[in-house]
N, C-alpha and C positions, 0 to 999 in steps of 0.2 A: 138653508137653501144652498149655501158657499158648497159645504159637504157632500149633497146629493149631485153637483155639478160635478166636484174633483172624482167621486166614484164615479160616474157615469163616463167622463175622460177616460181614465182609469180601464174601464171595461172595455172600451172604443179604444184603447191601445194594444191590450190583448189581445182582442179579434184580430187586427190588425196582425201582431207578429204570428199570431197561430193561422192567418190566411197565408200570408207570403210562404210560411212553414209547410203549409198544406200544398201551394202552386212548387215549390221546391222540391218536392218528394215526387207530388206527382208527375214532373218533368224528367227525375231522374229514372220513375219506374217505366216511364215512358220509352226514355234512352237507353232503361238497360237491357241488353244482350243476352246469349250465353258467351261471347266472347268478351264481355265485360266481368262476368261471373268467374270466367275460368282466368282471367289477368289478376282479378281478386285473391283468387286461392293461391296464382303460383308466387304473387308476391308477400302476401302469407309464409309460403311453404320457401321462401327465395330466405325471406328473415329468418324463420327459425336454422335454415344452413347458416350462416353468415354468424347467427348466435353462438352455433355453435362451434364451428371455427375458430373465431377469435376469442372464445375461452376457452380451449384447446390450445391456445399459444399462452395462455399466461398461466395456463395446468400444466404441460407440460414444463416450464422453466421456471415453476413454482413448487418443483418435487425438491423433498430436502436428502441430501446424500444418504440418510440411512432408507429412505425408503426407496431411490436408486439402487441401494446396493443389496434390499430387500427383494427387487422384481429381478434384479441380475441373477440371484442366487436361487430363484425359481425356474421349473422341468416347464411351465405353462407354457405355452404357443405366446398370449397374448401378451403377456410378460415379456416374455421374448422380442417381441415385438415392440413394446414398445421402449425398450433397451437399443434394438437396431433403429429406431429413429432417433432416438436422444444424442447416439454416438454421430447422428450428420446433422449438427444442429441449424447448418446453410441449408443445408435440402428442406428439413422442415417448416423452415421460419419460410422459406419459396411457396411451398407449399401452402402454407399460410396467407399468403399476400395474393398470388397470384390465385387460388378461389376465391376470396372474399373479393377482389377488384371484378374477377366472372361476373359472380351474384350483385355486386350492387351496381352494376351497369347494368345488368339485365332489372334491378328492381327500375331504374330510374327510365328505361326504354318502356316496362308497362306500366309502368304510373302515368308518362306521359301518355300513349294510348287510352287510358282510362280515362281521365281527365279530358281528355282533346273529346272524346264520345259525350262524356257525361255535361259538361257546361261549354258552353259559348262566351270565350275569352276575346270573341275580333273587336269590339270596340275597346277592352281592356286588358292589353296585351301583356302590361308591364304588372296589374295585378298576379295575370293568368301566371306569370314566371315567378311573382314570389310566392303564389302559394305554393308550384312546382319548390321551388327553393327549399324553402324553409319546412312544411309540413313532409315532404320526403325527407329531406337532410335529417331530421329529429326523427323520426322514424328510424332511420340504419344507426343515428348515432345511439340511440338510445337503446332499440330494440337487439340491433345489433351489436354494439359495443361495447356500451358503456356497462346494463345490466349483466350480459353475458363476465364481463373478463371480472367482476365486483363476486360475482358466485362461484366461479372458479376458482379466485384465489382459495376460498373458503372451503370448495371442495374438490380439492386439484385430484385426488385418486377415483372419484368416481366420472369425472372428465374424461383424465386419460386413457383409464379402462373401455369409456365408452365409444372413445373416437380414435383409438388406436387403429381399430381395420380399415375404418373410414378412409382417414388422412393417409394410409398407406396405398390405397385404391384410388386415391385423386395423385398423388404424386407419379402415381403409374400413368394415370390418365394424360398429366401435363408436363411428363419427363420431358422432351423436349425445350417447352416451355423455361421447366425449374436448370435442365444442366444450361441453357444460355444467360438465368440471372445468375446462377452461381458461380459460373465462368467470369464472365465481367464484373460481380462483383469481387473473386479473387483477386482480378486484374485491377480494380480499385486498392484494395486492401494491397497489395505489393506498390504500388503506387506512391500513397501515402506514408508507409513503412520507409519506403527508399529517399523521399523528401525529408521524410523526420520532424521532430518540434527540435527548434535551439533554446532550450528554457534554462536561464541560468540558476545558478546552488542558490544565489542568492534570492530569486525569485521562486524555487520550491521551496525555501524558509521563512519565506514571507504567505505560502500559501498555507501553510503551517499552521504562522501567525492566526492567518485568517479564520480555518478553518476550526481553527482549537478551541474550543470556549472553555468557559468554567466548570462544565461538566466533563471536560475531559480530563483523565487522570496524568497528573503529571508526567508521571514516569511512562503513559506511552508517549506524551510530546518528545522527553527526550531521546525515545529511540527512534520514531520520526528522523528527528533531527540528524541521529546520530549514523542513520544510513545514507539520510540525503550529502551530509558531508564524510563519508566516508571513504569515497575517490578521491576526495581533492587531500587528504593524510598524508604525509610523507612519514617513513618510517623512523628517521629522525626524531619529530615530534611525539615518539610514546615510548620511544627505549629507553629503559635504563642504563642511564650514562656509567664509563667505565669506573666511576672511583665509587659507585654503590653495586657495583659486582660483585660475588664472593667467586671467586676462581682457588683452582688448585694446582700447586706446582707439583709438576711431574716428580720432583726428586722427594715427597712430603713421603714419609712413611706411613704405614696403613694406618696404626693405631691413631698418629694425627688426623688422620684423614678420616677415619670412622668419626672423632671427636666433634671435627668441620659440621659433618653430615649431622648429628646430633644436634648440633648447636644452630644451626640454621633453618633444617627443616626441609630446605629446599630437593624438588625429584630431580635436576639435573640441574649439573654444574660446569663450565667450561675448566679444560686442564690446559695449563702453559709451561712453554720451559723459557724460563731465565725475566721474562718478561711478560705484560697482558698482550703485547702486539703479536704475539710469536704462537700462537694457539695449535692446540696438537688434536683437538678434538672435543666430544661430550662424555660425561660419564653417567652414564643413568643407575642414581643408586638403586633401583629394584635389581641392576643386574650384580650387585654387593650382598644380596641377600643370600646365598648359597656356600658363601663365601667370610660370613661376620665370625669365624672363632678363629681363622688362620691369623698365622703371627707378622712381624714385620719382614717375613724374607718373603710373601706372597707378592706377588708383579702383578698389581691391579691393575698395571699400564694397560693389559692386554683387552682391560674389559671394554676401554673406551671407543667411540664411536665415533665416527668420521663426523667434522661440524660442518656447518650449511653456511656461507657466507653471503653479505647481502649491504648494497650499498646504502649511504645515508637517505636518499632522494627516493627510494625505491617508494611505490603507494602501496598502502596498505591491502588497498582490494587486491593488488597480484600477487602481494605476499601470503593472501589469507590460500588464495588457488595454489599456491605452489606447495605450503603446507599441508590442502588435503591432497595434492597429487603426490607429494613424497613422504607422507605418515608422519612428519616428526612437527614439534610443538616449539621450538627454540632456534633460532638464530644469533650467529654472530652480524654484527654490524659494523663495516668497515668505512674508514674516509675516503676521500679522493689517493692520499698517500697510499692507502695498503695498513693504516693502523688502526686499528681495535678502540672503535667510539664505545660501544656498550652493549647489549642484547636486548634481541624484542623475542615476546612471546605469543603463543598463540592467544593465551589468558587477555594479554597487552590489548592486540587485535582486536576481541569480542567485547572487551572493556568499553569502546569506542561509540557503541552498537548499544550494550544493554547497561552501562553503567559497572560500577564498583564490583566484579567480584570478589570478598572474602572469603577465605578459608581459616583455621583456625589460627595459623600464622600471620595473617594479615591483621587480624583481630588484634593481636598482640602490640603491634608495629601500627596498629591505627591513629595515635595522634602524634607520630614523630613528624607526619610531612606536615600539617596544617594542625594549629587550632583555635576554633572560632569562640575567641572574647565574650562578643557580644554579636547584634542585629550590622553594626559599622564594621568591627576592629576582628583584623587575623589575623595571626603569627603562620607564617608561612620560614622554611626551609627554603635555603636558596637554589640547591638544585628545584624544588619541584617545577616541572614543565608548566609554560605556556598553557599548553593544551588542558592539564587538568586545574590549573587556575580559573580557566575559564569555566569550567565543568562546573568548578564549587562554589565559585560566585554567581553561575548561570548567566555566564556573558554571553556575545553575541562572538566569534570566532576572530572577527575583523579589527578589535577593538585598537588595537596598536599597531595595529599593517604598517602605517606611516612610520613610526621611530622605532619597530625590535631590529630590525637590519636582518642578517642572519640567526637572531637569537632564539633559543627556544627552551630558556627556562628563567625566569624573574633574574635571579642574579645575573645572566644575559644582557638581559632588558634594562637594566641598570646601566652596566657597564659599559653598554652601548649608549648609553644618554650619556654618563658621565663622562667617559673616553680612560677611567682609570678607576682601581679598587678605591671607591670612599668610607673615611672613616667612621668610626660608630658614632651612634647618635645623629647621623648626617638627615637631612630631613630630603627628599625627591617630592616634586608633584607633577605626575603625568596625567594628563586628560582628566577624572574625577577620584584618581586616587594618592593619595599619600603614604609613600612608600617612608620607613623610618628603618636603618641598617641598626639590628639589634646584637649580631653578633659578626665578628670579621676578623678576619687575620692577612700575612703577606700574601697570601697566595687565591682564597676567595673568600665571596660573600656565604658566611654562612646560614645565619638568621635574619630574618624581614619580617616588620610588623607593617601590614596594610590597612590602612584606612578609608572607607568608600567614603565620598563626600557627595 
């Protein structure tokens, strides 16, 4: 009997929604118009624009260079065209913004109309606003936005192709309109520009940090790295100091001097007379080549080339400009006095940037500066730089700011802590390394074993 009672509820609640259902409809066929009918269609017909617009903004800036350079290289009108829109891409994206804001104020002007005809919101006014709210809002976003710029992406040529005359015929329409956002927005955009960010090296190396995970490959963190400090270089910290120079004295006879050039490998070479402070120029031996059977009465003086002078302090990024503005690859490097510290190269420069490069020479000469023991223990050369100590133990640049002073190669860094050349065997511990002097004489440090701790 329980049973017979629950169905019979059951069917007495049906009726129920399918009357209210039925007093629903027929209120509404009662309220509707043809100015309700035609508010239906144009907001219909308002979404499908709006659709298609805003996937027209993400087809357009979803085309990839080759097929940019594909429609550039076509005779077609519409091609054409849509090349002259791509090259103002302020005007287009205006264009973009300011129809779609048209269309969906005008969606939201006849929905309310519709709505305001169709039910009687006065007793429930706060209802009547959110279903305005929320069932319009989902509607442009959805209908308009979100589906549209998702099929785009997916079919960005058959987009553009289609909305190329379109979007060019509404820009025309709202020129006015588009030249006063893209004016002030210029006028924003130099604004900004002229305020600037102050982000310091250390905080783009720490964005670095941030940014880089485990999937990134080493070696582009270190070229990251190696531009964000690449201003702050002084050309000091990468030259080759003068007693690892190979120079040639102007009075050397050719045959020694062919010998040099054999023996070293090197494309250019500084010549001096009587001394390394006293420089007379460069000799580029490819200009020797025309020249390799004449005997010792040949004046190869004459082949050498004016040298390019450059102080210690100079930065490397103006150094690197002044090298492509004057063609040449070498510099000398001079002190405050006027005397001859060492040379930087262009090699030196890009080093900073992309890492290590060898060539076959380098190859050769590869474990004279550093070699690594173990995971802890290095044998380091005392000239080698600062700079590339840090490279090869993958420090952080700053690491002994506080005690090298002016130093800028380990035996430096020593010398500067100790105030005097220390004897072998001598043990150093600075910050977490242990420095051990493995080779020395009167005049310098020459071998160091470092220990990371």
């Amino acid at each position: 009997m329980s049973e017979i009672n629950t169905f019979a509820l059951e069917i007495v609640h049906i009726e129920s929604v399918l009357i209210i259902a039925l007093v629903l409809i027929s209120a509404i066929i009662k309220t509707f118009t043809i100015g309700i009918f035609i508010g239906i269609l144009l907001i219909f017909l308002l979404l499908i624009v709006s659709a298609l617009v805003s996937g027209s903004e993400n087809a357009f800036f979803s085309l990839t260079p080759s097929e940019i350079d594909e429609y550039r290289g076509s005779s077609e009108a519409k091609h054409q065209l849509i090349i002259h829109l791509l090259e103002r891409p302020k005007k287009l994206l205006a264009t973009v913004l300011i129809t779609n804001n048209f269309v969906n104020t005008s969606v939201v002007i006849i929905s309310t109309y519709i709505v305001a005809n169709l039910f009687d919101f006065t007793s429930f006014p706060v209802l009547g606003m959110l279903i305005q709210v929320v069932v319009i809002t989902s509607l442009i976003l959805f209908l308009g936005e979100i589906l549209p710029k998702v099929y785009a992406t997916q079919n960005a040529k058959k987009i553009v192709l289609f909305m190329a005359s379109p979007l060019h015929f509404l820009s025309r329409v709202f020129s006015p309109l588009i030249y006063v956002l893209v004016k002030s927005s210029s006028l924003i955009d130099k604004r900004i520009t002229k305020k600037g960010h102050n982000i310091s090296i250390s905080e783009l190396s720490d964005v670095i940090d941030i940014t880089s995970g485990t999937s990134t490959p080493q070696h582009e963190t270190q070229i990251l790295r190696g531009i964000v400090n690449f201003g702050d270089i002084d050309v000091k910290e990468i030259m080759k100091s003068r007693i690892d120079v190979v120079a040639i004295d102007s009075q050397c006879m050719y045959s020694n001097l062919l010998k040099i050039v054999l023996d070293t490998g090197y494309s250019r070479m500084p010549v001096y007379t009587e001394n390394f402070d006293r420089i007379d120029g460069i000799l580029y031996i490819k200009d020797l080549l025309p020249h390799l059977n004449k005997d010792n009465s040949f004046n190869w003086m004459k082949l050498i080339r004016p040298a390019f002078f450059v102080p210690e302090n100079k930065k490397i990024n103006d150094l690197l400009k002044e090298f492509q503005e004057k063609k040449i690859h070498l510099a000398i490097v001079v002190d405050e006095y006027g005397g001859t510290s060492g040379i930087v190269t262009l090699e030196d420069i890009l080093e900073e940037i992309v890492g290590e490069i060898n060539d076959e020479f380098d190859i050769a000469a590869e474990g004279v500066d550093y070699t690594k023991i173990d995971e802890k223990n290095y044998m380091f050369e005392g000239k080698t730089t600062l700079n590339d100590f840090y490279k090869i133990l993958g420090l952080e640049e700053k690491v002994f700011d506080e005690i090298k002073g002016e130093s800028d190669t380990i035996a430096g860094l020593i010398l500067e802590n100790q105030g005097k050349i220390p004897e072998k065997n001598t043990v150093i511990q600075l910050d977490n390394f242990t420095f051990r002097i493995e080779a020395v004489d009167n005049r310098r440090i020459k071998r160091i074993k470092v220990t990371v701790n």
